[in-house]
N, CA and C atoms as an extended XYZ file, in Angstrom:
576
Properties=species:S:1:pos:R:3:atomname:S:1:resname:S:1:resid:I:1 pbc="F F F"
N         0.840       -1.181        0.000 N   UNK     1
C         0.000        0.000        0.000 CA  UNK     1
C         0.884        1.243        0.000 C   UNK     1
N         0.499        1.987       -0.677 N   UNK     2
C         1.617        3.415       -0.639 CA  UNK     2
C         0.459        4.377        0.263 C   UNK     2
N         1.846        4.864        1.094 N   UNK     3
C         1.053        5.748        2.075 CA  UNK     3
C         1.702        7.392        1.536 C   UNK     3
N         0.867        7.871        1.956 N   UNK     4
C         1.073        9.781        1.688 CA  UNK     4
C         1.513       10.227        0.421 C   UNK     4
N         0.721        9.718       -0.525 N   UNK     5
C         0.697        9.942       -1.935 CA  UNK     5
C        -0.647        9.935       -2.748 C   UNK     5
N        -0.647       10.689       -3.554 N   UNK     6
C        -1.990       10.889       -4.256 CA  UNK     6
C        -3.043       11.357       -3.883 C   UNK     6
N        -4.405       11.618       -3.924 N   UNK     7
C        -5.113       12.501       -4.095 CA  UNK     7
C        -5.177       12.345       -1.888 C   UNK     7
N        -5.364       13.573       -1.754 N   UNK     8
C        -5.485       13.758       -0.142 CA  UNK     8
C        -6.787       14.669        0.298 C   UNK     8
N        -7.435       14.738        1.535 N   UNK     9
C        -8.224       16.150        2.013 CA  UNK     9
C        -7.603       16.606        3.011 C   UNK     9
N        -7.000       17.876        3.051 N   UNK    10
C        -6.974       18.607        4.201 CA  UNK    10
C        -7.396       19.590        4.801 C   UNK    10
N        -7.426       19.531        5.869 N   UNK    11
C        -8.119       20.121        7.254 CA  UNK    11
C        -7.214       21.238        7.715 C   UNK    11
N        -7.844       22.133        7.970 N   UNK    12
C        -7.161       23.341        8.960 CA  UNK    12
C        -7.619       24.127        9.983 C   UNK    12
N        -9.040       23.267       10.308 N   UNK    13
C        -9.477       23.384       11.091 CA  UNK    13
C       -10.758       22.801       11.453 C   UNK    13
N       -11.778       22.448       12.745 N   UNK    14
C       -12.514       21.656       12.466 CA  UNK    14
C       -13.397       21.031       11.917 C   UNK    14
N       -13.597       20.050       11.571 N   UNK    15
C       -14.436       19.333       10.610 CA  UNK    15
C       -15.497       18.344       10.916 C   UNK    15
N       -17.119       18.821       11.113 N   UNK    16
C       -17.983       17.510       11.071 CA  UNK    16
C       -18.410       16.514       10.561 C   UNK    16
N       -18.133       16.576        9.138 N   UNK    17
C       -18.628       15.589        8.399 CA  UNK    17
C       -17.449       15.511        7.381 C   UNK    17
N       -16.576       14.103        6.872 N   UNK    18
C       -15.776       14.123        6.320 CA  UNK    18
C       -16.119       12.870        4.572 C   UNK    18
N       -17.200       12.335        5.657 N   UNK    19
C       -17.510       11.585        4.596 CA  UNK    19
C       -17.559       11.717        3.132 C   UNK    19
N       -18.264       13.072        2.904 N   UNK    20
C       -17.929       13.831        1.511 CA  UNK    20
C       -16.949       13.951        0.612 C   UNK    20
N       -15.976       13.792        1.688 N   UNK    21
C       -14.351       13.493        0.956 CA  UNK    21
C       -13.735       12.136        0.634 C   UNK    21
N       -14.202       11.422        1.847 N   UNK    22
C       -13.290       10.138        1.427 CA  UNK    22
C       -13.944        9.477        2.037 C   UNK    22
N       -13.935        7.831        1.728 N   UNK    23
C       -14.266        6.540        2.223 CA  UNK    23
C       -13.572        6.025        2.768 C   UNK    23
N       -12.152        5.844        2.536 N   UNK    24
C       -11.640        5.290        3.423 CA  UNK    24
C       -10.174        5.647        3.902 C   UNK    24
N        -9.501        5.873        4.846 N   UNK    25
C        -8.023        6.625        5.609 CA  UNK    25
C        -7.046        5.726        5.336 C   UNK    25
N        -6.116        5.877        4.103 N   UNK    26
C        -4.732        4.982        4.174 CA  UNK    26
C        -3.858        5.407        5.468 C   UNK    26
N        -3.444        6.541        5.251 N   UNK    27
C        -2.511        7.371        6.034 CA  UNK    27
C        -2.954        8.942        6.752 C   UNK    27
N        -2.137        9.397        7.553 N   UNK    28
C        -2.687       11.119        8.039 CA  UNK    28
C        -1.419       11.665        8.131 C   UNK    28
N        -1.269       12.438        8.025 N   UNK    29
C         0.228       13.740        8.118 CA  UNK    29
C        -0.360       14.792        8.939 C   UNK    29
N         0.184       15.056        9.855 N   UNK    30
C        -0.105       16.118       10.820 CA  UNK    30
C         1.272       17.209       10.396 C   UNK    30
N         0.830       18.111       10.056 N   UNK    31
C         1.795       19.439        9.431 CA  UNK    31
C         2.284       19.918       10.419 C   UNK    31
N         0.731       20.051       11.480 N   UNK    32
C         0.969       21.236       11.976 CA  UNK    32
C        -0.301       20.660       13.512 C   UNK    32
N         0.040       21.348       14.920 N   UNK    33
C        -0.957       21.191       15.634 CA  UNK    33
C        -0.919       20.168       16.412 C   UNK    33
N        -1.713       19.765       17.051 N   UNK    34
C        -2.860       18.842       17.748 CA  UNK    34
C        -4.100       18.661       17.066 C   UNK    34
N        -4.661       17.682       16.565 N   UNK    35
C        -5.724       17.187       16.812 CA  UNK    35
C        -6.591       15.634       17.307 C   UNK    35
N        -7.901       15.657       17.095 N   UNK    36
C        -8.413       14.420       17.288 CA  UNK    36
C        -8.986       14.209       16.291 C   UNK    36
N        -8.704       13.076       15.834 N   UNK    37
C        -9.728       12.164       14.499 CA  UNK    37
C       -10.872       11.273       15.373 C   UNK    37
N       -12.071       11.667       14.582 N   UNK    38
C       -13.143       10.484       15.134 CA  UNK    38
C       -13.494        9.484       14.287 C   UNK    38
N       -14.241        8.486       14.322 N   UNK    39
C       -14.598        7.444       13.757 CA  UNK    39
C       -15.940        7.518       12.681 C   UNK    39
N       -16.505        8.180       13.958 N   UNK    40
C       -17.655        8.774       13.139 CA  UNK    40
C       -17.956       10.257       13.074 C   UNK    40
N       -19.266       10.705       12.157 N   UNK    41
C       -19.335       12.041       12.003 CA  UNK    41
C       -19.566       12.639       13.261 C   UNK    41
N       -19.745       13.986       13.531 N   UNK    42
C       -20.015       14.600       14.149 CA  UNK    42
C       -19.344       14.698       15.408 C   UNK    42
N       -17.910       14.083       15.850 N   UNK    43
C       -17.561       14.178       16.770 CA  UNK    43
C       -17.369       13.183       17.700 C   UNK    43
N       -17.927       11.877       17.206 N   UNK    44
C       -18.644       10.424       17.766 CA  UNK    44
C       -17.597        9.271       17.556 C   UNK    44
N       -17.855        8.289       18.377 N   UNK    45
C       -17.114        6.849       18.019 CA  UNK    45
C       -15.906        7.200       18.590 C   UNK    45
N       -14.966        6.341       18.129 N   UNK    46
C       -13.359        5.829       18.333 CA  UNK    46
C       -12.629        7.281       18.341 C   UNK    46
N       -12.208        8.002       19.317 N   UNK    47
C       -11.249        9.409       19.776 CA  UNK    47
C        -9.984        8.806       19.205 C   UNK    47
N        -8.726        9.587       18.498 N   UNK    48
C        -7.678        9.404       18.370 CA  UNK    48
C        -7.114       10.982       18.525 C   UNK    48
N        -6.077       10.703       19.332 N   UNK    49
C        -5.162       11.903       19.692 CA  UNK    49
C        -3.705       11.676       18.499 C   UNK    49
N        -3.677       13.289       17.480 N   UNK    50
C        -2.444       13.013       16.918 CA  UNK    50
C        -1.694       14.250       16.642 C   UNK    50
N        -0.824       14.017       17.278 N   UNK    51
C         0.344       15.258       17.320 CA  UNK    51
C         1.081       14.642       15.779 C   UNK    51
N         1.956       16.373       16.079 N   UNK    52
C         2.816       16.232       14.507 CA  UNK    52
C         3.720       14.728       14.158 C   UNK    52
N         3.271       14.772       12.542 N   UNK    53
C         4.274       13.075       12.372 CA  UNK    53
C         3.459       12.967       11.395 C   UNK    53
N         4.292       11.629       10.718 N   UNK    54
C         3.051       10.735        9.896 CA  UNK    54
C         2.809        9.633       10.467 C   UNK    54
N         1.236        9.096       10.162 N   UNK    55
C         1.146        7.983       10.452 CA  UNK    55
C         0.795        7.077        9.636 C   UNK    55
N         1.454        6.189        8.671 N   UNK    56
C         1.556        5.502        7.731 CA  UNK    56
C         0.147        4.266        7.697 C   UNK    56
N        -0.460        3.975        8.844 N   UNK    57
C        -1.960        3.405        9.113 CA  UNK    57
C        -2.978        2.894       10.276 C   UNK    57
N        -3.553        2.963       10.199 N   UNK    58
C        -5.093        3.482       11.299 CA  UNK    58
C        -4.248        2.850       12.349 C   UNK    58
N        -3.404        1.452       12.367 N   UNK    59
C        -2.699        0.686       13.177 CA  UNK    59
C        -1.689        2.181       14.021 C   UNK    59
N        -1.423        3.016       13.375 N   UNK    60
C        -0.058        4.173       13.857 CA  UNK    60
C        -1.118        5.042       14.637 C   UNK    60
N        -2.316        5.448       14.293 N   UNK    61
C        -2.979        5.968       15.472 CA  UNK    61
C        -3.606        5.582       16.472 C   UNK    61
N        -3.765        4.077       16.130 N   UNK    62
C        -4.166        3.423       17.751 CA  UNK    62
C        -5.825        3.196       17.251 C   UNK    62
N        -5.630        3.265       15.608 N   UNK    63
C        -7.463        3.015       14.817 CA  UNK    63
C        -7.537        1.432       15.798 C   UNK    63
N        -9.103        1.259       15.186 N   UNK    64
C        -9.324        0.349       15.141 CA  UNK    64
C        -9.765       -0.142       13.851 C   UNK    64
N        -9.838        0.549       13.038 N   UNK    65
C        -9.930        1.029       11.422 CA  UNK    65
C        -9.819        1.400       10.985 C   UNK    65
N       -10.028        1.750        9.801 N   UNK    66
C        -9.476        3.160        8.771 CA  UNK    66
C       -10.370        4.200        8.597 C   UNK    66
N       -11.565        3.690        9.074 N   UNK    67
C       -12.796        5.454        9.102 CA  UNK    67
C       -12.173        6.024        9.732 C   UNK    67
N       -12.268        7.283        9.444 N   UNK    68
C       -12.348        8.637        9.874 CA  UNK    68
C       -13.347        9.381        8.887 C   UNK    68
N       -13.915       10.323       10.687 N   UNK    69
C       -14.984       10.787        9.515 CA  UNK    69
C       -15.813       12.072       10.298 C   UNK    69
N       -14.847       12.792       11.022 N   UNK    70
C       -14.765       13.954       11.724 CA  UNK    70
C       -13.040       13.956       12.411 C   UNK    70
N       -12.913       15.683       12.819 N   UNK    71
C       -11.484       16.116       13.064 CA  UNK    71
C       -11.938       17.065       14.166 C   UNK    71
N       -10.907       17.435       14.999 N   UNK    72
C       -11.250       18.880       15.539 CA  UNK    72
C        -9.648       18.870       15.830 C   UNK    72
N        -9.723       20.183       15.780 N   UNK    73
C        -8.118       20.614       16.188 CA  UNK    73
C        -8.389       21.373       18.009 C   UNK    73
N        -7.449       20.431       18.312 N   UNK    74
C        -6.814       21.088       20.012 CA  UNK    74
C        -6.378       22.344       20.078 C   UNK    74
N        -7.196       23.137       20.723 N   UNK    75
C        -6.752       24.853       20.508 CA  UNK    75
C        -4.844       24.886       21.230 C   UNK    75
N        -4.265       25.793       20.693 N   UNK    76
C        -3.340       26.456       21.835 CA  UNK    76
C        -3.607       26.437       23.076 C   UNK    76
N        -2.911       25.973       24.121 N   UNK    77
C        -3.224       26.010       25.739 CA  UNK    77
C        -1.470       25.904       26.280 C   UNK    77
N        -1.046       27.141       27.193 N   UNK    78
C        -0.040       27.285       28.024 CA  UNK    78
C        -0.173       27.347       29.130 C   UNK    78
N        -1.438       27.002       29.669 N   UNK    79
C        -1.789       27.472       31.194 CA  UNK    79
C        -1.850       26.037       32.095 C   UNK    79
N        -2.448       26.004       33.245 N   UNK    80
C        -2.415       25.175       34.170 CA  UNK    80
C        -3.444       23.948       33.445 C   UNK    80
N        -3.102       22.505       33.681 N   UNK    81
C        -3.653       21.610       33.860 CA  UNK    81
C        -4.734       21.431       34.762 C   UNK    81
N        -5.965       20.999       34.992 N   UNK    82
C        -6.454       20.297       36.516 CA  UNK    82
C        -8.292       20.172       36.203 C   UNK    82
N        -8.223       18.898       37.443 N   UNK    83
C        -9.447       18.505       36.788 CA  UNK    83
C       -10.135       17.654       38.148 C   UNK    83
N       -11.247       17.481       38.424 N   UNK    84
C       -11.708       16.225       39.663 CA  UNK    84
C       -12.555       15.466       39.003 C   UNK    84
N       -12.143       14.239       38.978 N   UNK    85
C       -12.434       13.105       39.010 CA  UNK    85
C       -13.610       12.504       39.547 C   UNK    85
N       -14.801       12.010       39.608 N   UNK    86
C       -15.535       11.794       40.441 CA  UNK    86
C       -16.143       10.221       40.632 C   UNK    86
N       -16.749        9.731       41.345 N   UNK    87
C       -16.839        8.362       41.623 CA  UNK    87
C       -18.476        7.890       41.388 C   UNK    87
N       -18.920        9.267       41.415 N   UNK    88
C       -20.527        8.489       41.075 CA  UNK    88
C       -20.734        9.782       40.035 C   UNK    88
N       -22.176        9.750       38.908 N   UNK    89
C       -22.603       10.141       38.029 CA  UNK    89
C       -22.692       11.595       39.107 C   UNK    89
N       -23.251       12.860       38.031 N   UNK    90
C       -23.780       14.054       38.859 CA  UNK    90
C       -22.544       14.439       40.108 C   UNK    90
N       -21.339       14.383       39.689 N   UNK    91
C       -20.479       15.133       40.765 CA  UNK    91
C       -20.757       14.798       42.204 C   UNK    91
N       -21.136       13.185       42.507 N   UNK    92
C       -21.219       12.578       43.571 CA  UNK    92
C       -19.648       11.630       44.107 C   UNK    92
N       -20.160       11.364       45.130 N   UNK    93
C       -19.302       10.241       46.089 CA  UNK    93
C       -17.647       11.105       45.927 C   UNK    93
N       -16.608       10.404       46.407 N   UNK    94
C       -15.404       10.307       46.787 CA  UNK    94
C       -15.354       11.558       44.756 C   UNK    94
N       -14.311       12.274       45.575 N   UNK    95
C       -13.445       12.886       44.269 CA  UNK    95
C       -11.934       13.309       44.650 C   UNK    95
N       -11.224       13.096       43.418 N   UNK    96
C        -9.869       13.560       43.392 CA  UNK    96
C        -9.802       14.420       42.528 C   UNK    96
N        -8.817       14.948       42.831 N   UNK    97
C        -7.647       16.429       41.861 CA  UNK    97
C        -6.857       15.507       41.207 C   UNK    97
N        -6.854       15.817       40.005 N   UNK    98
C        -6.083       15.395       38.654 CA  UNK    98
C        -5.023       16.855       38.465 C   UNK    98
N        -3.147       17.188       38.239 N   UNK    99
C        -2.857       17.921       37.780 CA  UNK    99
C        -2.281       17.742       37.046 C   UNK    99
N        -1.727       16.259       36.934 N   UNK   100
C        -0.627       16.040       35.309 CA  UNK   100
C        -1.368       14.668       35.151 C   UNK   100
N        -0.357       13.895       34.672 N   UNK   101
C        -0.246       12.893       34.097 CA  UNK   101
C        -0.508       11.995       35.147 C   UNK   101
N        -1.392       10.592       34.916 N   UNK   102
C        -1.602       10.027       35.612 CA  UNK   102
C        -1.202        8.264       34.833 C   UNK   102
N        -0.235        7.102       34.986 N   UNK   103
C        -0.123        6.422       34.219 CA  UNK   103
C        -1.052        5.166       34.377 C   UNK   103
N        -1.214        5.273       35.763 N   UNK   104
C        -2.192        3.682       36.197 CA  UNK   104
C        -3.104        4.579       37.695 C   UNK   104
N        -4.143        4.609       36.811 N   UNK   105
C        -5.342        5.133       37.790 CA  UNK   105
C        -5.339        4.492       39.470 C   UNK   105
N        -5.500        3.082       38.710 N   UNK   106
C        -5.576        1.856       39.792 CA  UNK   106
C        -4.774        1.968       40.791 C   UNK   106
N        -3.619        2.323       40.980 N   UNK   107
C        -2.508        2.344       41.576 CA  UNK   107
C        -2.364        3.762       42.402 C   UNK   107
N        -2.502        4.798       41.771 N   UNK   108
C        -2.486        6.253       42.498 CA  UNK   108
C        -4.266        6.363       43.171 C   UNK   108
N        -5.341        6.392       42.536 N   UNK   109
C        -6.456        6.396       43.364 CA  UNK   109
C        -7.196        5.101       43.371 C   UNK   109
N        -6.838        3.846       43.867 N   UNK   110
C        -7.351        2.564       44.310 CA  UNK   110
C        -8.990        2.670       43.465 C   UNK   110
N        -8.786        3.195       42.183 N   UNK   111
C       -10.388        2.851       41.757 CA  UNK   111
C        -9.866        3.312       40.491 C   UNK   111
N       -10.516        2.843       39.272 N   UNK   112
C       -10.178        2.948       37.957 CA  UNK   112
C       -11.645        3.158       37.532 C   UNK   112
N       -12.899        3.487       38.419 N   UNK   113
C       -13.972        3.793       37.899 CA  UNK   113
C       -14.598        5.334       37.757 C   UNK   113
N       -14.672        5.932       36.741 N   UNK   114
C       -14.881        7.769       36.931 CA  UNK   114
C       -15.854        7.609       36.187 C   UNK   114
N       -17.082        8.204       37.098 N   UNK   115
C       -18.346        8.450       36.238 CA  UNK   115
C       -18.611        9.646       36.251 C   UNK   115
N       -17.915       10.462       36.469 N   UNK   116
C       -18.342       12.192       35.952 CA  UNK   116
C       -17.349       13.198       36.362 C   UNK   116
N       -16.772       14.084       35.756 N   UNK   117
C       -15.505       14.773       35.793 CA  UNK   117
C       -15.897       16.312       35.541 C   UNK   117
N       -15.098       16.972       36.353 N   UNK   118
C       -15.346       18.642       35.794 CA  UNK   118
C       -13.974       18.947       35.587 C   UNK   118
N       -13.717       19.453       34.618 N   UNK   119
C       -12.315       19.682       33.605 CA  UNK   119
C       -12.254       21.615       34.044 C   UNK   119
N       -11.181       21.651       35.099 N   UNK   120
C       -11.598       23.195       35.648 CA  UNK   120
C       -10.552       24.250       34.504 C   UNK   120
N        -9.137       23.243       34.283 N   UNK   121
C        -8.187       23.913       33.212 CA  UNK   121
C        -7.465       22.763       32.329 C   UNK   121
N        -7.044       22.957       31.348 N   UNK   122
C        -6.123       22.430       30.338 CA  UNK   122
C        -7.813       21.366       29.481 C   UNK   122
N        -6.733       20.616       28.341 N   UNK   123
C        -7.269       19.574       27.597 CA  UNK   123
C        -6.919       18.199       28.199 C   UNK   123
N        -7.571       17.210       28.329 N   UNK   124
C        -7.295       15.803       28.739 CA  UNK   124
C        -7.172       15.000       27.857 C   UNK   124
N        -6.735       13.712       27.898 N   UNK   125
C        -7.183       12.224       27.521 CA  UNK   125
C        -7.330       11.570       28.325 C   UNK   125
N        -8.678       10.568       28.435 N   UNK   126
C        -9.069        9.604       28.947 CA  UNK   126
C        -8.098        8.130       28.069 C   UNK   126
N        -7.898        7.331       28.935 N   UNK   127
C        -7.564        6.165       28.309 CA  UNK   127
C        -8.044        4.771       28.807 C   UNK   127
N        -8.724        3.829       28.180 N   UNK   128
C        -8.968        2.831       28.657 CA  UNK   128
C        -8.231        2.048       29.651 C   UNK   128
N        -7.352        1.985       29.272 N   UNK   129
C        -5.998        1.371       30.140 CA  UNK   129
C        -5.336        1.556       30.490 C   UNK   129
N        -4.392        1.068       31.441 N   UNK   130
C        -3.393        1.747       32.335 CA  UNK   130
C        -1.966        1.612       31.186 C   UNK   130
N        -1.427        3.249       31.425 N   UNK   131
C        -0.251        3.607       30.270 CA  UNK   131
C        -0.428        4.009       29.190 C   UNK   131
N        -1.525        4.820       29.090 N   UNK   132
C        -2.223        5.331       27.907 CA  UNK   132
C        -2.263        4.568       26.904 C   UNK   132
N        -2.774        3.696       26.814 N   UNK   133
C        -3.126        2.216       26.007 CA  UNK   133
C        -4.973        2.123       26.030 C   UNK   133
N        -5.249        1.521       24.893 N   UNK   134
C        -6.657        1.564       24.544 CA  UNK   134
C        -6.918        2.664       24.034 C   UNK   134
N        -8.419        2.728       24.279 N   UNK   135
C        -9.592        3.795       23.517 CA  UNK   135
C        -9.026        4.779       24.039 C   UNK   135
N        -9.671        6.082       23.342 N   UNK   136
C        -9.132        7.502       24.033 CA  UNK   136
C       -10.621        7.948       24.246 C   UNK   136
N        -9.921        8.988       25.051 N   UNK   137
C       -11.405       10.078       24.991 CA  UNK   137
C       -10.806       11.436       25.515 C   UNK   137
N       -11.224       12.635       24.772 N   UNK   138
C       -10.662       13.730       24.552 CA  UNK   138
C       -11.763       14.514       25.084 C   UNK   138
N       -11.016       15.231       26.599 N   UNK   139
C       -11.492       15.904       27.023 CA  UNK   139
C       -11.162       17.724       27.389 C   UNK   139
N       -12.433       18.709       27.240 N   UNK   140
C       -12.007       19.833       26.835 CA  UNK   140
C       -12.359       20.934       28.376 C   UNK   140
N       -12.447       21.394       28.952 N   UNK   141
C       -12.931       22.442       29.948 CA  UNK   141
C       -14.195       22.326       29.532 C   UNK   141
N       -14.959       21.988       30.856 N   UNK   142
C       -16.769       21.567       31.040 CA  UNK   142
C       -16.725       20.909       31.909 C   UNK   142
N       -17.995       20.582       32.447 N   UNK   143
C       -18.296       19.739       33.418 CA  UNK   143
C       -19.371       18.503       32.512 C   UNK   143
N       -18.422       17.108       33.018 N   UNK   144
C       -19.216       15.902       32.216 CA  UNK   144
C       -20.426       15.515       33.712 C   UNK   144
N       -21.562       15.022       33.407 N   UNK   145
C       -21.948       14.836       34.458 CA  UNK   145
C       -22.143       13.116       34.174 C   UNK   145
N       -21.958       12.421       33.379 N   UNK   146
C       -22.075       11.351       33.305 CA  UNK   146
C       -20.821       10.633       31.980 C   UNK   146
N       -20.487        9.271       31.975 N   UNK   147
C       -19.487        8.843       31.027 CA  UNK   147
C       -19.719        9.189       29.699 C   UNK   147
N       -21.126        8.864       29.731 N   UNK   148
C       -21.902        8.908       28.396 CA  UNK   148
C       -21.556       10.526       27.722 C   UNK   148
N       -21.109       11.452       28.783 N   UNK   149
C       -21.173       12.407       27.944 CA  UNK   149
C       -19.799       12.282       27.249 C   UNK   149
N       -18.329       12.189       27.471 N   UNK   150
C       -17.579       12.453       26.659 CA  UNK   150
C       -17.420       10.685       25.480 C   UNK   150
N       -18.344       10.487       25.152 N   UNK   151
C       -18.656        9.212       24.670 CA  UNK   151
C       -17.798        7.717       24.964 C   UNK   151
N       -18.000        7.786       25.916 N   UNK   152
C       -17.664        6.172       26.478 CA  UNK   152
C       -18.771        5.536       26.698 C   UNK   152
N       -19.156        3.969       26.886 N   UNK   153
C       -20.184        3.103       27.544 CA  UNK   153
C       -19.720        2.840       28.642 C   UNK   153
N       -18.776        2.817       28.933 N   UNK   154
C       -18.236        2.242       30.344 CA  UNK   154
C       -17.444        3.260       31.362 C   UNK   154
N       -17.321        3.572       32.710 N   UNK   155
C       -16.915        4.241       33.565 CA  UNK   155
C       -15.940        3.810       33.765 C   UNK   155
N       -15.073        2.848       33.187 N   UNK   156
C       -13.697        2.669       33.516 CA  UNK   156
C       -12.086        2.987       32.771 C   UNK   156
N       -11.304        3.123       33.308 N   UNK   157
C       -10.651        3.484       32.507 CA  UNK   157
C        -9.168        3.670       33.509 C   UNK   157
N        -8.059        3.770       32.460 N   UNK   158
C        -6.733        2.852       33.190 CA  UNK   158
C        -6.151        4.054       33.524 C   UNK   158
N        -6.003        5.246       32.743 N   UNK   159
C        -4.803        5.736       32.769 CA  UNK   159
C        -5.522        7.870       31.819 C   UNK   159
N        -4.824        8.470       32.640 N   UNK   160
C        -5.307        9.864       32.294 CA  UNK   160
C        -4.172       10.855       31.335 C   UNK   160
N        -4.157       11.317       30.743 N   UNK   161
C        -2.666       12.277       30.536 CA  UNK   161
C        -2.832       13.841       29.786 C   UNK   161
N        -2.563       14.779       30.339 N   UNK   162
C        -2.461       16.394       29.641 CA  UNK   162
C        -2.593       16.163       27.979 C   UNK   162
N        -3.223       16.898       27.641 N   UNK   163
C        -2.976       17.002       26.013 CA  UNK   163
C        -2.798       18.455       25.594 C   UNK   163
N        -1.240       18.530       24.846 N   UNK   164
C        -0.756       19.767       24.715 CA  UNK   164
C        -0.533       19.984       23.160 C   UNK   164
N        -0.715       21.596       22.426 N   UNK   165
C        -0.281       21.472       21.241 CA  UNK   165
C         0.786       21.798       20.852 C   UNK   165
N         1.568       20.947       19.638 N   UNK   166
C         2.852       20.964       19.399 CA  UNK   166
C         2.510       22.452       18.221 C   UNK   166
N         1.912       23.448       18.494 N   UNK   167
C         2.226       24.343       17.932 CA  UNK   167
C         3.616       25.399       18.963 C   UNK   167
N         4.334       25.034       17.997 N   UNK   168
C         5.472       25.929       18.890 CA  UNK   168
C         6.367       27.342       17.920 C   UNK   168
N         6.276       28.408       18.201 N   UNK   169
C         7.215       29.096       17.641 CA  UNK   169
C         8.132       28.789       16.790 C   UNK   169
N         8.362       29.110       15.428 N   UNK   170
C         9.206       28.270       14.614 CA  UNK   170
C        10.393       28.357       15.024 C   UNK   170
N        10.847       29.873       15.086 N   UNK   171
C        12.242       30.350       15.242 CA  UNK   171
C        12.391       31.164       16.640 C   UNK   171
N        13.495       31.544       17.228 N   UNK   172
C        13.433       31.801       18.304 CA  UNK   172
C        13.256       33.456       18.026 C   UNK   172
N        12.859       34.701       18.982 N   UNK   173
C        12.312       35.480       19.057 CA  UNK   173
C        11.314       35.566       17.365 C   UNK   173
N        10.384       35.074       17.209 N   UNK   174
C         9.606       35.323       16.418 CA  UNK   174
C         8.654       34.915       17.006 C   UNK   174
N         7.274       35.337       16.353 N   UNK   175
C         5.821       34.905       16.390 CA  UNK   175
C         4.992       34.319       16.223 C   UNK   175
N         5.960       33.440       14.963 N   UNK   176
C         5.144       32.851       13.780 CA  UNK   176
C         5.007       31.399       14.274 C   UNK   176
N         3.997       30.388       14.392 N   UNK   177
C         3.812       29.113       14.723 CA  UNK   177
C         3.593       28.442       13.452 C   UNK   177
N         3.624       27.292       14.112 N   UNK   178
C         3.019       25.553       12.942 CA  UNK   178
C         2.040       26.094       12.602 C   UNK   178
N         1.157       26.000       11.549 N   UNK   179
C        -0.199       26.390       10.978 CA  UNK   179
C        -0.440       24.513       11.152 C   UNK   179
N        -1.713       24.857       11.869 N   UNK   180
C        -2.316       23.577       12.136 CA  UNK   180
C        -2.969       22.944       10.649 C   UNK   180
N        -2.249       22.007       10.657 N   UNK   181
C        -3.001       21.241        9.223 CA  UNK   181
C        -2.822       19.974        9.437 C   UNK   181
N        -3.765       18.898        8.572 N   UNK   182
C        -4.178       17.643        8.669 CA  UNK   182
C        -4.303       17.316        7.658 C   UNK   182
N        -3.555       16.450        6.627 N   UNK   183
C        -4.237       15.723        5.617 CA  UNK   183
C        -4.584       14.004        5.634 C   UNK   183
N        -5.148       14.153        4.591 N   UNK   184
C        -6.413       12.394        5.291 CA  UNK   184
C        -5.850       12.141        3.793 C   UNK   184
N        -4.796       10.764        3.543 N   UNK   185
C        -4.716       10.629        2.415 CA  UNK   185
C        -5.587        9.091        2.165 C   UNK   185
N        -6.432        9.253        1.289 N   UNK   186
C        -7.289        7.929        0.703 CA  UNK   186
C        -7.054        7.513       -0.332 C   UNK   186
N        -7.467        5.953       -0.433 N   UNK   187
C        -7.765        4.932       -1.612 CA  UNK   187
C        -8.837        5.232       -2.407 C   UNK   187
N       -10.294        5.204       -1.557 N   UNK   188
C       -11.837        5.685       -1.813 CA  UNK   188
C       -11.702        7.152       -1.661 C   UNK   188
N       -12.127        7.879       -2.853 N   UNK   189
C       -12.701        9.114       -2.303 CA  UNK   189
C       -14.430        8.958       -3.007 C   UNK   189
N       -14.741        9.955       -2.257 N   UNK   190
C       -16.688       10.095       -2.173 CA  UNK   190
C       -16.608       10.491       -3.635 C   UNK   190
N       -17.522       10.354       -3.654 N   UNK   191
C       -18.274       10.717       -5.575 CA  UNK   191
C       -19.386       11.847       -5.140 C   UNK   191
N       -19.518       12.191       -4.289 N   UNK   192
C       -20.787       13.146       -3.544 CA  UNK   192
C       -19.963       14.478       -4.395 C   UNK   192
């Protein structure tokens, strides 16, 4: 399979519906930025977190396939991390302070079950498993009051970590950053 060649769509900023463009994701090139690829439209399904690089296939972002079929780009954020954790739905039972990186839930707060979170600063990832392994889930400043809201079925989950953008200053005393871009290179493109 040849990856990052031939006809591509790119993104420069967020995107709900991608389907229009393509059927199916050989490869992605991140130019520029942070973002998240979803599975499905509108923001839905399988979260993938991808900083700058290529990723030659759905296997390099941690797919579980090759849809993609929504984007959003991770704004700029230099400020504080932090977040509480909570143990029952509706900002109930036992809660902890989240400020960085967390690698095995299980191990630092004796419970790997979070059913509702208020995100007070920075961007998150949720991860199924302990060591940022598994599903993701990409979380933004809000209050979730249940799992269901940042789309999971299940309240469990292994492992937490900051999500920062690799937009950085190109050159030193200048202004100028990465211009956030994304291209989705495909086999299928839409006929729409």
């Amino acid at each position: 399979m040849i990856h990052f060649q031939g006809r591509h769509y790119e993104c420069s900023g967020d995107c709900s519906e991608m389907q229009n463009h393509f059927n199916r994701c050989n490869s992605i090139k991140v130019e520029g930025g942070c973002w998240v690829a979803y599975e499905k439209p509108n923001y839905a399904g399988y979260q993938y977190m991808l900083q700058k690089g290529e990723y030659a296939d759905y296997q390099r972002w941690a797919g579980f396939n090759d849809c993609i079929r929504s984007c959003r780009m991770v704004p700029p954020y230099k400020g504080n991390y932090r977040m509480k954790i909570f143990r029952r739905p509706d900002f109930g039972g036992q809660n902890m302070e989240v400020m960085d990186d967390c690698p095995d839930l299980q191990d630092r707060f004796h419970t790997r079950d979070i059913y509702s979170i208020n995100v007070m600063e920075g961007y998150w990832m949720l991860h199924e498993h302990p060591h940022y392994r598994g599903r993701q889930y990409f979380l933004s400043p809000g209050e979730y009051r249940r799992h269901s809201e940042w789309g999971s079925s299940s309240p469990t989950f292994g492992s937490i970590s900051i999500t920062t953008s690799t937009a950085q200053p190109a050159k030193k005393h200048t202004t100028q950053v990465d211009v956030p871009t994304l291209k989705f290179f495909a086999s299928e493109f839409s006929n729409k």
